[in-house]
MINU-194050 format. One line per field, with one value per atom (N, C-alpha, C): residue number from 1; residue in one letter; chain; atom name; x, y negated, z negated. Coordinates in nm, 2 decimals. Layout:
BEGIN
nr <- NUM,...
rest <- A,...
kette <- A,...
atom <- CA,...
u <- X,...
v <- Y,...
w <- Z,...
//
This chain:
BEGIN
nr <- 1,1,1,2,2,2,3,3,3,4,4,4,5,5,5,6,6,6,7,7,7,8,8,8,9,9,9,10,10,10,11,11,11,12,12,12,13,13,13,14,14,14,15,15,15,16,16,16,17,17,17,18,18,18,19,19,19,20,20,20,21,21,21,22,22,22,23,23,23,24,24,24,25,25,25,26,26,26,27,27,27,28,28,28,29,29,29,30,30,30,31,31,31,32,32,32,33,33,33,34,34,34,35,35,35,36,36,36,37,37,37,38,38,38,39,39,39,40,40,40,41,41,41,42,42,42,43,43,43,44,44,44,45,45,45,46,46,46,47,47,47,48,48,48,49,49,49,50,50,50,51,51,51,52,52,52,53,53,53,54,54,54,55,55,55,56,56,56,57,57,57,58,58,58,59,59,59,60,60,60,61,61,61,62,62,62,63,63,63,64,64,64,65,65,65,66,66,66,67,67,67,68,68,68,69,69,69,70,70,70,71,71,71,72,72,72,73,73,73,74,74,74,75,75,75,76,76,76,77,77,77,78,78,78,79,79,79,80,80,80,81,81,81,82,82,82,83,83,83,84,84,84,85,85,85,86,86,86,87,87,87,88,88,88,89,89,89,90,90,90,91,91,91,92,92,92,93,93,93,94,94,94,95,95,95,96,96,96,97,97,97,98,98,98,99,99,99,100,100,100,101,101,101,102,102,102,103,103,103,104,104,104,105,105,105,106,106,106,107,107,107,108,108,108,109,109,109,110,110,110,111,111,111,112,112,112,113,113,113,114,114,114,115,115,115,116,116,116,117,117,117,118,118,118,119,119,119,120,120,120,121,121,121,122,122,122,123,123,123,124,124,124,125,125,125,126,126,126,127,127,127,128,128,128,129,129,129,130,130,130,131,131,131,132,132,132,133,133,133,134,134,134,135,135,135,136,136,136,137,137,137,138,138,138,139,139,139,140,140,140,141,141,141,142,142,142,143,143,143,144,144,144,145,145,145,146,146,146,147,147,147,148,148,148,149,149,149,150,150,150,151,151,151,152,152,152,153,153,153,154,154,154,155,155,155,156,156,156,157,157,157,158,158,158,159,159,159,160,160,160,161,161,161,162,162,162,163,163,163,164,164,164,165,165,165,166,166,166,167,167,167,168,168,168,169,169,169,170,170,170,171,171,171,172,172,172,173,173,173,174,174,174,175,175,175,176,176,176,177,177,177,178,178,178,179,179,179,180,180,180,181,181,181,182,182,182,183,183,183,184,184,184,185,185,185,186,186,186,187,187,187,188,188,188,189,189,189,190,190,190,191,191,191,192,192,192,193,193,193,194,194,194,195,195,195,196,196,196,197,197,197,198,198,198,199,199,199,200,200,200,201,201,201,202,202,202,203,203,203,204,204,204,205,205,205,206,206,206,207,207,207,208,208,208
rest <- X,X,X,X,X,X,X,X,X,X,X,X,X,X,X,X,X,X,X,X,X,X,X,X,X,X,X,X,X,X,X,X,X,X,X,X,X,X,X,X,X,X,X,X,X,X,X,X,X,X,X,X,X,X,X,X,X,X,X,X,X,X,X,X,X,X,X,X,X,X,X,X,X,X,X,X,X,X,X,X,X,X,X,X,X,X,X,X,X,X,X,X,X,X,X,X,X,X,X,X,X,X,X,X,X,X,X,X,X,X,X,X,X,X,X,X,X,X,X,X,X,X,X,X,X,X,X,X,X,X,X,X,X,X,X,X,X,X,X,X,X,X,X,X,X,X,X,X,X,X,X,X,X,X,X,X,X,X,X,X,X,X,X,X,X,X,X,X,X,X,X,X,X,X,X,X,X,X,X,X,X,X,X,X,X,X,X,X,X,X,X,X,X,X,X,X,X,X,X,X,X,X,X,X,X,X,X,X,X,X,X,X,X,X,X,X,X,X,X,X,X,X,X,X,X,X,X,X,X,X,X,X,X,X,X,X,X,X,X,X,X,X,X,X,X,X,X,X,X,X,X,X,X,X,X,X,X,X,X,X,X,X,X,X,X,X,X,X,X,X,X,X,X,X,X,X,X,X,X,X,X,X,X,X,X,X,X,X,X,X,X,X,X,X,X,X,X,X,X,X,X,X,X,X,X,X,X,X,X,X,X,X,X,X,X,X,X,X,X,X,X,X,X,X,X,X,X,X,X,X,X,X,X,X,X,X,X,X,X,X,X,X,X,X,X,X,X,X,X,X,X,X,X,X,X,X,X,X,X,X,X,X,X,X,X,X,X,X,X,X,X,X,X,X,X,X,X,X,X,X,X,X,X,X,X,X,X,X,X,X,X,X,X,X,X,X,X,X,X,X,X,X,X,X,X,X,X,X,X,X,X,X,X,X,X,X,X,X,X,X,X,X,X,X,X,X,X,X,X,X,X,X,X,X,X,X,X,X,X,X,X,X,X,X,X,X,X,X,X,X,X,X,X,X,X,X,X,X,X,X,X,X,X,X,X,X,X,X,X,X,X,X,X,X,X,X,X,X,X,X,X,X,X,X,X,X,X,X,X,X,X,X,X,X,X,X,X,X,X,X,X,X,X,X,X,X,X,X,X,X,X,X,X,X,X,X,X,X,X,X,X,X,X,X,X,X,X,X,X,X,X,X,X,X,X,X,X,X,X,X,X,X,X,X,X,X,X,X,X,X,X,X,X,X,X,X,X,X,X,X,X,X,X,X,X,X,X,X,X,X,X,X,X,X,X,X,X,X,X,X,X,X,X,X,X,X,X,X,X,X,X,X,X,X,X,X,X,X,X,X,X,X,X,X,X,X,X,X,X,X,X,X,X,X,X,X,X,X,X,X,X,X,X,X
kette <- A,A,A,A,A,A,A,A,A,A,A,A,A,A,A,A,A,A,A,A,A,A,A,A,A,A,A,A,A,A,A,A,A,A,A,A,A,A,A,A,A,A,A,A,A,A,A,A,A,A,A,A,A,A,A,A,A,A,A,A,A,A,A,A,A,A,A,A,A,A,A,A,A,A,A,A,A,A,A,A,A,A,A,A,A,A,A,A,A,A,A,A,A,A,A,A,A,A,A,A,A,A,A,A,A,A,A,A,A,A,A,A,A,A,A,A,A,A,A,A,A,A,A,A,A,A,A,A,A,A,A,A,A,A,A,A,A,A,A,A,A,A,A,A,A,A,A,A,A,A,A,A,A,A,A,A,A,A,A,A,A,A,A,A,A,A,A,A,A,A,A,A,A,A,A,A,A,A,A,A,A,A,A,A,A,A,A,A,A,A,A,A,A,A,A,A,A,A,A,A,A,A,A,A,A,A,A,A,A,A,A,A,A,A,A,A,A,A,A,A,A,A,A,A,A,A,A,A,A,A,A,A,A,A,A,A,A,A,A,A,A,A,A,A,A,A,A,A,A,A,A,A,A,A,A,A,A,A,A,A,A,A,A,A,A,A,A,A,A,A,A,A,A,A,A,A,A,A,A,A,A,A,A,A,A,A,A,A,A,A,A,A,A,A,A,A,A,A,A,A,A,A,A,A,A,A,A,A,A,A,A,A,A,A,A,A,A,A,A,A,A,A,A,A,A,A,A,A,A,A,A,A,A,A,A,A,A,A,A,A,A,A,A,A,A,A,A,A,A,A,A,A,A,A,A,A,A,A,A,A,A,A,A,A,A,A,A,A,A,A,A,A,A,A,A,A,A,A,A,A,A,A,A,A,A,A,A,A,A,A,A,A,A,A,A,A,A,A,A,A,A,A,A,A,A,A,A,A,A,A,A,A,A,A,A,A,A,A,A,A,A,A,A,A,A,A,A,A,A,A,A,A,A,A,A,A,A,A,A,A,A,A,A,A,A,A,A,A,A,A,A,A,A,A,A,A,A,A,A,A,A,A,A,A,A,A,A,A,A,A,A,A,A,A,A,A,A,A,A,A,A,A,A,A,A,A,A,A,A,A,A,A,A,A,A,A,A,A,A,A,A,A,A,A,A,A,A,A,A,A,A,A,A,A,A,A,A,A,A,A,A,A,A,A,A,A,A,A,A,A,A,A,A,A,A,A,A,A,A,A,A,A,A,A,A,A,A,A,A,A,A,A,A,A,A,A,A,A,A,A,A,A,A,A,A,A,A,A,A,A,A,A,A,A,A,A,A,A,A,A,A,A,A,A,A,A,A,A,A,A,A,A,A,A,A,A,A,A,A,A,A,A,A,A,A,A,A,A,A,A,A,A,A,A,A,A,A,A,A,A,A,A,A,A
atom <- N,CA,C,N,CA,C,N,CA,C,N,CA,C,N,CA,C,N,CA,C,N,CA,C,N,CA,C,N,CA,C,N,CA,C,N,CA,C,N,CA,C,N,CA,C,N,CA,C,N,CA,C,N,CA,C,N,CA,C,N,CA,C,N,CA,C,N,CA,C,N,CA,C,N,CA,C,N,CA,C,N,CA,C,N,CA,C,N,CA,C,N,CA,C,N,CA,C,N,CA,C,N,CA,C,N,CA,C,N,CA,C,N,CA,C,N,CA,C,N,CA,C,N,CA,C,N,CA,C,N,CA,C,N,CA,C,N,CA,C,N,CA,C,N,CA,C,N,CA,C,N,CA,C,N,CA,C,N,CA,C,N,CA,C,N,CA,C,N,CA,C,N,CA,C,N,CA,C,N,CA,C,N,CA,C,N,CA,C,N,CA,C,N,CA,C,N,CA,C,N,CA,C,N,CA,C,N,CA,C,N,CA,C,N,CA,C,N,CA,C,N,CA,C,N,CA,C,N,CA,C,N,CA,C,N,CA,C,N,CA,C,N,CA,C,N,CA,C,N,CA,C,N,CA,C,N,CA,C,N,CA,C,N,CA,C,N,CA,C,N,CA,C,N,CA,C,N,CA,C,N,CA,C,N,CA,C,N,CA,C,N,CA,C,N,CA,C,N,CA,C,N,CA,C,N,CA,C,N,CA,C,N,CA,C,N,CA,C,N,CA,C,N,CA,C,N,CA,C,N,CA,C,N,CA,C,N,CA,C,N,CA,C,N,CA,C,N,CA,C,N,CA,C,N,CA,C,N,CA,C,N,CA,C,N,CA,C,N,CA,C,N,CA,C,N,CA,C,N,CA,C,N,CA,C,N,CA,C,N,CA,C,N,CA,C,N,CA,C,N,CA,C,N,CA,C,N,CA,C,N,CA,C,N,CA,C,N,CA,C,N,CA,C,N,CA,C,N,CA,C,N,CA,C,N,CA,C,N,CA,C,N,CA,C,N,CA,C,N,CA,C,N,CA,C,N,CA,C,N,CA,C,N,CA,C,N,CA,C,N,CA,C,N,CA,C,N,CA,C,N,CA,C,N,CA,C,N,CA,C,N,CA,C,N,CA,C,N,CA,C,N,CA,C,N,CA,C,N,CA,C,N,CA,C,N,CA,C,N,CA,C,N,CA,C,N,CA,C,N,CA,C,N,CA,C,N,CA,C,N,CA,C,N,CA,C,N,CA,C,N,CA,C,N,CA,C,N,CA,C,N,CA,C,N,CA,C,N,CA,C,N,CA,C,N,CA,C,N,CA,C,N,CA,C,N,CA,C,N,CA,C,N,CA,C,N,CA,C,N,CA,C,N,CA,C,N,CA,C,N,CA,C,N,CA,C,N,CA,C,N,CA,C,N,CA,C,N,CA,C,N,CA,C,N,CA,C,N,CA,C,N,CA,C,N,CA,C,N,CA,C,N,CA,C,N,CA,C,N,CA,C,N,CA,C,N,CA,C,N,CA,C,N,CA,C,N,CA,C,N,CA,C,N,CA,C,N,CA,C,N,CA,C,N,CA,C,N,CA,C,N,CA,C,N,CA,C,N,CA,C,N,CA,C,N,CA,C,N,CA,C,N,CA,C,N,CA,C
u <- 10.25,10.12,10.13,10.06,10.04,9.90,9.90,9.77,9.74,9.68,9.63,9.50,9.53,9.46,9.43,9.23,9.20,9.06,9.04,8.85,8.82,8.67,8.59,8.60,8.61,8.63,8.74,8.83,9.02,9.08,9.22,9.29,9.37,9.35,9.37,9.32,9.17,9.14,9.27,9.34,9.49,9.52,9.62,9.68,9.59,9.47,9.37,9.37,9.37,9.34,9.46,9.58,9.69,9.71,9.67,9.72,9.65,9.51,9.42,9.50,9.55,9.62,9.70,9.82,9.92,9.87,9.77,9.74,9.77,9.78,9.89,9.79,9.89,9.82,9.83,9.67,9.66,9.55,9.51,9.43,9.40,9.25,9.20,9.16,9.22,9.11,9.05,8.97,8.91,8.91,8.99,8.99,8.92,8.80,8.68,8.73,8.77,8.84,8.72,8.57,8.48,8.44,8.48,8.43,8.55,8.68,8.77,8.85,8.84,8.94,9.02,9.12,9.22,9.31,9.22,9.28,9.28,9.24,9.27,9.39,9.38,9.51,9.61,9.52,9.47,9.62,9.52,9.58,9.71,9.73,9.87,9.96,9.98,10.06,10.09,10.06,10.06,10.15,10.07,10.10,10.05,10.22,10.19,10.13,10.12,10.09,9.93,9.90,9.70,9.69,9.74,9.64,9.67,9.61,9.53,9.58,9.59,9.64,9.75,9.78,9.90,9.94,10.01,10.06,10.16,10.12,10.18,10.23,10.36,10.46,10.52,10.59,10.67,10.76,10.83,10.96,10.91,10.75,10.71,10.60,10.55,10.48,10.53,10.44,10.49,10.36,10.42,10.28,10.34,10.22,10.23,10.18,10.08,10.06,10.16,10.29,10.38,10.49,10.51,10.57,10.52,10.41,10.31,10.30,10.27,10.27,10.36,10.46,10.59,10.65,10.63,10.65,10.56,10.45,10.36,10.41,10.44,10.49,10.60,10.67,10.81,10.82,10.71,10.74,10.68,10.58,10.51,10.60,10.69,10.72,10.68,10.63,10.57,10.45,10.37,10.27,10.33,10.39,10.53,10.45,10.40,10.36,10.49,10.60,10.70,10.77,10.78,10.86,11.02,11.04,11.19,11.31,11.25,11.36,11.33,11.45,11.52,11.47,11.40,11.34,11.20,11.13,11.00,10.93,11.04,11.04,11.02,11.09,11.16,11.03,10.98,10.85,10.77,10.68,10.63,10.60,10.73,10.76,10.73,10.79,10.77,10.60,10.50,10.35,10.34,10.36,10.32,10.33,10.45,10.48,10.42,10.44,10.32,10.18,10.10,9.98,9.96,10.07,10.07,10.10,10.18,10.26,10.20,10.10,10.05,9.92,9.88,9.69,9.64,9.67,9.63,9.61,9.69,9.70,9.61,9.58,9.48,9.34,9.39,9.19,9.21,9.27,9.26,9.23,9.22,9.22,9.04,8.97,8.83,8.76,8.81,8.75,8.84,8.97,9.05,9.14,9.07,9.18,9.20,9.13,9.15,9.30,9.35,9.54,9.62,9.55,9.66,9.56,9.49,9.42,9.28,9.26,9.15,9.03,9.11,8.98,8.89,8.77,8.64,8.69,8.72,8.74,8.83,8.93,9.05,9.02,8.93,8.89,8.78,8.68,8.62,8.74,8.78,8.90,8.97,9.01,9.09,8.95,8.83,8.79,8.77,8.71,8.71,8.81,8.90,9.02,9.05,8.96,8.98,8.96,8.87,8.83,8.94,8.96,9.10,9.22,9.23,9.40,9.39,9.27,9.22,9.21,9.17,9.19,9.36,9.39,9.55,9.59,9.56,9.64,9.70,9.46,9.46,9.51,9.52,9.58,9.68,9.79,9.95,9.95,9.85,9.88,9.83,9.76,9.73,9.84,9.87,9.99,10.15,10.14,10.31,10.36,10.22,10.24,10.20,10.25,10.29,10.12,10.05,9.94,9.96,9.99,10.00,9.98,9.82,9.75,9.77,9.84,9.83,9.94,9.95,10.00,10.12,10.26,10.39,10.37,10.28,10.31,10.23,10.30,10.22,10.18,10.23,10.22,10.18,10.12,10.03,10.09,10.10,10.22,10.14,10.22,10.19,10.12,10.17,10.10,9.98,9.94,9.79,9.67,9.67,9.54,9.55,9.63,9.74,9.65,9.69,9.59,9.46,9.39,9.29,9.23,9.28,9.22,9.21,9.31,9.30,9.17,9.12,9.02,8.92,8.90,8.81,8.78,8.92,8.95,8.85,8.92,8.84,8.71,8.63,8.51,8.41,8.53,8.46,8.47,8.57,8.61,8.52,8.43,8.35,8.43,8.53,8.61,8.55,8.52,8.47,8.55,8.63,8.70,8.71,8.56,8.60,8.62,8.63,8.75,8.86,8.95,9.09,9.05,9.07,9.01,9.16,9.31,9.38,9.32,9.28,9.26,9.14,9.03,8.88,8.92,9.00,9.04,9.10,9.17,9.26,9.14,9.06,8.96,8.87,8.83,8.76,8.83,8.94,9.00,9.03,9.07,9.12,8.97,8.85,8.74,8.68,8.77,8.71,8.79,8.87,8.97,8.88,8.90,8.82,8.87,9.00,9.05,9.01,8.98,8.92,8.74,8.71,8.56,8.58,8.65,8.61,8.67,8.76,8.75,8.67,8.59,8.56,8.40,8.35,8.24,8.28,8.37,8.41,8.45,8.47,8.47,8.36,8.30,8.15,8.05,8.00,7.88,7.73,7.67,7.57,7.46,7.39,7.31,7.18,7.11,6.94,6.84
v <- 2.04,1.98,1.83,1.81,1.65,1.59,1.46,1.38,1.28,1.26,1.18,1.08,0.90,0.82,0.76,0.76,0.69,0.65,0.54,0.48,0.45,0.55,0.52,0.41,0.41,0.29,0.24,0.25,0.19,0.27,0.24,0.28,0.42,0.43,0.54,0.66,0.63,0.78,0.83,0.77,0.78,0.88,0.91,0.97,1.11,1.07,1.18,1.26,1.24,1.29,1.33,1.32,1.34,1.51,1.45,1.60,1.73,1.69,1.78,1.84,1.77,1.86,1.95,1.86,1.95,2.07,2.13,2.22,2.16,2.06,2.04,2.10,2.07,2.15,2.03,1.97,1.83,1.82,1.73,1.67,1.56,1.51,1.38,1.32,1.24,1.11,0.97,0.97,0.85,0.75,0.60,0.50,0.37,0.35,0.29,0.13,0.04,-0.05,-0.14,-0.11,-0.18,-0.18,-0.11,-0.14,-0.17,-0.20,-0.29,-0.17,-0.04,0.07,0.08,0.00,-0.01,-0.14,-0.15,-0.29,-0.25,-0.12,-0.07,-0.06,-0.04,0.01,0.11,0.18,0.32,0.32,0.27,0.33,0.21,0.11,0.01,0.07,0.14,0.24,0.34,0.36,0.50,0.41,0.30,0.16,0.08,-0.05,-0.14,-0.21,-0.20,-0.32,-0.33,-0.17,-0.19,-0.16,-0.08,-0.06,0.07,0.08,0.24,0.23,0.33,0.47,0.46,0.58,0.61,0.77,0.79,0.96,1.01,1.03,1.12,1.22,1.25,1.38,1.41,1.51,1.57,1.44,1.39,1.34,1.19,1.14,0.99,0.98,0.81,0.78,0.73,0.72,0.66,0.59,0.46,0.35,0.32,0.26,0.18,0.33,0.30,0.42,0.44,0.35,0.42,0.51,0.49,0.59,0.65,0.68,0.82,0.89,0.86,0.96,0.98,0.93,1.04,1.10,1.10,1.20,1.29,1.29,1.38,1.47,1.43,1.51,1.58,1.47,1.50,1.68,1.68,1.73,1.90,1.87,2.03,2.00,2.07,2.06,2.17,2.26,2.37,2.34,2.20,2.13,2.10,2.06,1.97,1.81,1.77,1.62,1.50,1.57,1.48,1.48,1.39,1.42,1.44,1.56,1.59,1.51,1.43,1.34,1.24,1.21,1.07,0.94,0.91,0.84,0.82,0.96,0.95,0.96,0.96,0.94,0.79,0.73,0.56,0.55,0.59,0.54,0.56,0.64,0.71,0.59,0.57,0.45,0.32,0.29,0.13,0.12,0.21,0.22,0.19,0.26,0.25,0.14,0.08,-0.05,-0.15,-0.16,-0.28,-0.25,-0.12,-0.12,-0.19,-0.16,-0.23,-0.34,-0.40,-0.55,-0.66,-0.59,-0.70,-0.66,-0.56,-0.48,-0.52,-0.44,-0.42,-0.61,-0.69,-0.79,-0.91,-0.88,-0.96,-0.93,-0.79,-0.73,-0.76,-0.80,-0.86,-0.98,-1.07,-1.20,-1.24,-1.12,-1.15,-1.12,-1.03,-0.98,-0.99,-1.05,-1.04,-1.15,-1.25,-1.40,-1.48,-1.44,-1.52,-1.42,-1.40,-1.31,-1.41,-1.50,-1.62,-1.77,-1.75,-1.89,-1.97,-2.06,-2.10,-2.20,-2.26,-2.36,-2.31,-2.30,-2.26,-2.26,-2.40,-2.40,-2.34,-2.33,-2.26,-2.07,-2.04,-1.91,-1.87,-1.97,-1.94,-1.99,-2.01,-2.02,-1.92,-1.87,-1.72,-1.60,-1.63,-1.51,-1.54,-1.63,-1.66,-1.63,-1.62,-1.58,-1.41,-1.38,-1.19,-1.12,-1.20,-1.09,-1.11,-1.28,-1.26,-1.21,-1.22,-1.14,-1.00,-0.95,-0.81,-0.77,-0.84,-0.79,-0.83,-0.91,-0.93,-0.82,-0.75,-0.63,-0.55,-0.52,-0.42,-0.41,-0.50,-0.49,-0.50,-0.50,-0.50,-0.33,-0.31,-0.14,-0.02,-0.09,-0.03,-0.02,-0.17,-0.14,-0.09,-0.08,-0.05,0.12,0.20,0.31,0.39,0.50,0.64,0.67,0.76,0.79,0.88,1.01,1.12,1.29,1.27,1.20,1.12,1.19,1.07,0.97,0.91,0.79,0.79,0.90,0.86,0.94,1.04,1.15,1.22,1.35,1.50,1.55,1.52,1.56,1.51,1.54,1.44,1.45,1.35,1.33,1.23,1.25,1.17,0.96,0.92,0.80,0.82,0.90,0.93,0.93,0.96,0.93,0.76,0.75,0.54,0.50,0.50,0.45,0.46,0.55,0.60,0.51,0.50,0.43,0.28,0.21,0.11,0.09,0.19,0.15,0.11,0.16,0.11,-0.02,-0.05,-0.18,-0.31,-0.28,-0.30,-0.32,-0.19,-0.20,-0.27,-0.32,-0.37,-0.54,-0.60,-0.69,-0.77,-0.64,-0.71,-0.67,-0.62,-0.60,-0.43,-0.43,-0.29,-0.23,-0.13,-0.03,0.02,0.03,0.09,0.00,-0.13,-0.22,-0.18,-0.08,-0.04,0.10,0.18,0.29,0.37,0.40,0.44,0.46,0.37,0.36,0.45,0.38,0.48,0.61,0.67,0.83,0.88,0.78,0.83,0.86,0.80,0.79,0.91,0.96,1.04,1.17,1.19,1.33,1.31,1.24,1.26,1.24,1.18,1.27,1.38,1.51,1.62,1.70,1.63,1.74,1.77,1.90,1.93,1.83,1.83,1.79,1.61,1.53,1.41,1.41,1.55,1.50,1.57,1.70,1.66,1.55,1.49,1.36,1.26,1.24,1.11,1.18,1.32,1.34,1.28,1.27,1.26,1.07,1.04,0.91,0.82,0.86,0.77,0.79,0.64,0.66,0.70,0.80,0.87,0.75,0.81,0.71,0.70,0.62,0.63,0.67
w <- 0.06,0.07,0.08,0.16,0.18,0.14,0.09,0.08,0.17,0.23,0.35,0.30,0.25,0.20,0.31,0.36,0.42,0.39,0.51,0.45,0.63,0.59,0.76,0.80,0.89,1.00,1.03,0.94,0.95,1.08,1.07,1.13,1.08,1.01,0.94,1.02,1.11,1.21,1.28,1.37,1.44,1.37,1.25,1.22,1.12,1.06,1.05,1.21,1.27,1.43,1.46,1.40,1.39,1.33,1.24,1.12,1.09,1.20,1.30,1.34,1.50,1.57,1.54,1.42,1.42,1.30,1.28,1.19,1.04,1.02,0.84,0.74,0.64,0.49,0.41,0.38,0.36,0.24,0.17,0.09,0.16,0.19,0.25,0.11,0.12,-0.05,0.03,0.03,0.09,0.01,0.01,-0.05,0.04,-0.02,0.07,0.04,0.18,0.15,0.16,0.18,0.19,0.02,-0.04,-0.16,-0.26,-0.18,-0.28,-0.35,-0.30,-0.39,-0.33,-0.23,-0.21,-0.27,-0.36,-0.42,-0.57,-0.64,-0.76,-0.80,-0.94,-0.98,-0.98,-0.98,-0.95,-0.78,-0.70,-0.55,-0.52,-0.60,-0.57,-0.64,-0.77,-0.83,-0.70,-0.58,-0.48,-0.37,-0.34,-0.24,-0.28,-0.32,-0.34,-0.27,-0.10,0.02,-0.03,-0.07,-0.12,0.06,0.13,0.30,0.29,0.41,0.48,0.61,0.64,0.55,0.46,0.42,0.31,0.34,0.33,0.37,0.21,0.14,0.00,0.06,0.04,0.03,-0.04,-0.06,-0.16,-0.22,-0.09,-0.10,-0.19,-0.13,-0.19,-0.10,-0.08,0.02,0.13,0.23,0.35,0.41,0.43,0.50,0.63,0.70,0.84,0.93,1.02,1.12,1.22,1.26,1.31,1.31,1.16,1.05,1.00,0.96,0.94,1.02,1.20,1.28,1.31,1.33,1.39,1.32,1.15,1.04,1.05,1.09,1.06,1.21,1.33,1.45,1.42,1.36,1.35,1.20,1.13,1.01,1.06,1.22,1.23,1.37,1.39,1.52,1.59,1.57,1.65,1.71,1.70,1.76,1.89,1.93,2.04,2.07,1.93,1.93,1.93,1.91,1.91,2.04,2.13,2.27,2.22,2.29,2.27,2.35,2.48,2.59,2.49,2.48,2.41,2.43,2.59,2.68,2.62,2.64,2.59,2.45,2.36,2.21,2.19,2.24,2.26,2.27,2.39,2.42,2.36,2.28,2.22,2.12,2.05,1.94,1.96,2.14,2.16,2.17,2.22,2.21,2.02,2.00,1.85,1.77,1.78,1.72,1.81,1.94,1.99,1.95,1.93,1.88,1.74,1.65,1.50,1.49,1.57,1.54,1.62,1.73,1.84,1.80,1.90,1.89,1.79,1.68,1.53,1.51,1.47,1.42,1.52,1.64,1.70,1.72,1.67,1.60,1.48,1.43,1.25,1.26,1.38,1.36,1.36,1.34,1.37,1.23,1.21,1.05,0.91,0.98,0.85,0.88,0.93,0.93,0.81,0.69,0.59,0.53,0.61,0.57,0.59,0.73,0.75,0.80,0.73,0.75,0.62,0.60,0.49,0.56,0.66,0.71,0.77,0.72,0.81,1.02,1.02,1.14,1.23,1.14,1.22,1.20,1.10,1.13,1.24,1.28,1.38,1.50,1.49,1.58,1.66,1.52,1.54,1.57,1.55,1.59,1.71,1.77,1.89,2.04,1.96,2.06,2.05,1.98,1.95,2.09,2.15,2.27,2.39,2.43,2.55,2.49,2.34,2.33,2.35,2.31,2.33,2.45,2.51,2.70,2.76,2.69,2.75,2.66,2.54,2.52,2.62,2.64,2.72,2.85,2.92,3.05,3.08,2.94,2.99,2.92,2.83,2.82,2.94,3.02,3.14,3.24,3.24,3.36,3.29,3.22,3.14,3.13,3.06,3.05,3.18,3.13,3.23,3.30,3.16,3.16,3.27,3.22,3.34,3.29,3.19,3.18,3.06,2.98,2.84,2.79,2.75,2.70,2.77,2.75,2.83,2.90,2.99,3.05,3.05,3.05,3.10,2.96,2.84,2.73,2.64,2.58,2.45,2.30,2.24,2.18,2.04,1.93,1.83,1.83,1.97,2.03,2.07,2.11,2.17,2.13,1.96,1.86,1.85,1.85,1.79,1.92,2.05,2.13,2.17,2.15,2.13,2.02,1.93,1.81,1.89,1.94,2.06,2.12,2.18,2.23,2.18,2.07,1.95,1.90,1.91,1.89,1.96,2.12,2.26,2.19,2.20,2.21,2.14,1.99,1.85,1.90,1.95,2.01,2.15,2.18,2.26,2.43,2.45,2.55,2.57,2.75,2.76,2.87,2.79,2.81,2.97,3.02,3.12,3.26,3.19,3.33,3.30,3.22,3.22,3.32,3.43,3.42,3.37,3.34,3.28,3.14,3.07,2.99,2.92,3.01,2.96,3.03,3.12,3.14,3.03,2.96,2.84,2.71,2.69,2.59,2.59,2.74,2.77,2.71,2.79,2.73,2.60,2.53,2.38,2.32,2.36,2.28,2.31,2.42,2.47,2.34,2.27,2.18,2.08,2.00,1.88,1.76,1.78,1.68,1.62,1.74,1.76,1.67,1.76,1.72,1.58,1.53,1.36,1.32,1.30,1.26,1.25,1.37,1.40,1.33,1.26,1.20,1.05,1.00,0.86,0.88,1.02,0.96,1.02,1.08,1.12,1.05,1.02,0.93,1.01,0.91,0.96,1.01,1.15,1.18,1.13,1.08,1.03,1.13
//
């Protein structure tokens, strides 16, 4: 049994959309980072870093969405979310960590620059530059990957919710998707999956 800690709206959907696919046998606990319960005592006893997601296993926890999903592929292999060529694993990986270490962190520079900055000015600063690094993301992820149709190829693979979540990013950023057309074809099918739309019912807030 696994526990899967996440809070609507994070990044945390990726690997929820994850553990869809691969059928797991899961506990969801929602730790609502809008109201500070990832900053409990409660949830830094589980993970010290205090972020979302978190993946509870037998063995311990495991943080960061690029080592949550390829454990989570890696652990149901009868899904075939993990690419078996050595090549497209690589790849699989190098997508993931550029979404975490680049993507991720220059959509943080809009809503969560007080991580690395205090002057009023230099944080309108950094948000201000959210939208062209977000489009320089997007258009070296357009031209880099396979996309045939999904992320490395013909097969869809534990990177595919991780970009997908990407686009989100984009669209929160003010950058609109469908000048990538690789891109918005990728979005399109990964919201035809079931597995996508229950998810994305449990993490979107209901509209008035």
């Amino acid at each position: 049994m696994l526990t899967f800690y996440f809070s609507k709206g994070s990044s945390a959907l990726a690997a929820h959309i994850l553990l869809h696919e691969v059928g797991a046998d899961y506990d969801a606990v929602e730790v609502s980072i809008a109201k500070g319960e990832h900053k409990t005592p409660e949830f830094l006893a589980r993970n010290p870093k205090g972020r979302i997601p978190a993946l509870g296993t037998p063995e311990g926890i495991i943080t960061e969405n690029p080592a949550i999903l390829e454990h989570i592929a890696a652990t149901h292999p009868q899904a075939g979310m993990q690419p078996k060529d050595a090549f497209a694993r690589a790849r699989a990986r190098s997508l993931c960590a550029y979404l975490c270490a680049t993507a991720h962190v220059a959509s943080a520079h809009g809503r969560r620059g007080s991580r690395w900055a205090s002057e009023e000015a230099s944080l309108r600063d950094m948000r201000a530059m959210v939208p062209q690094n977000m489009a320089a993301c997007a258009a070296f992820v357009e031209d880099d990957l396979a996309f045939g149709p999904w992320s490395i190829g013909a097969d869809y693979s534990f990177a595919d919710p991780y970009l997908f979540q990407f686009t989100r990013w984009l669209s929160n950023a003010g950058v609109e998707v469908e000048d990538y057309p690789k891109l918005a074809a990728h979005r399109r099918a990964i919201l035809d999956r079931p597995a996508t739309q229950a998810v994305l019912a449990l993490h979107e807030k209901p509209k008035s």
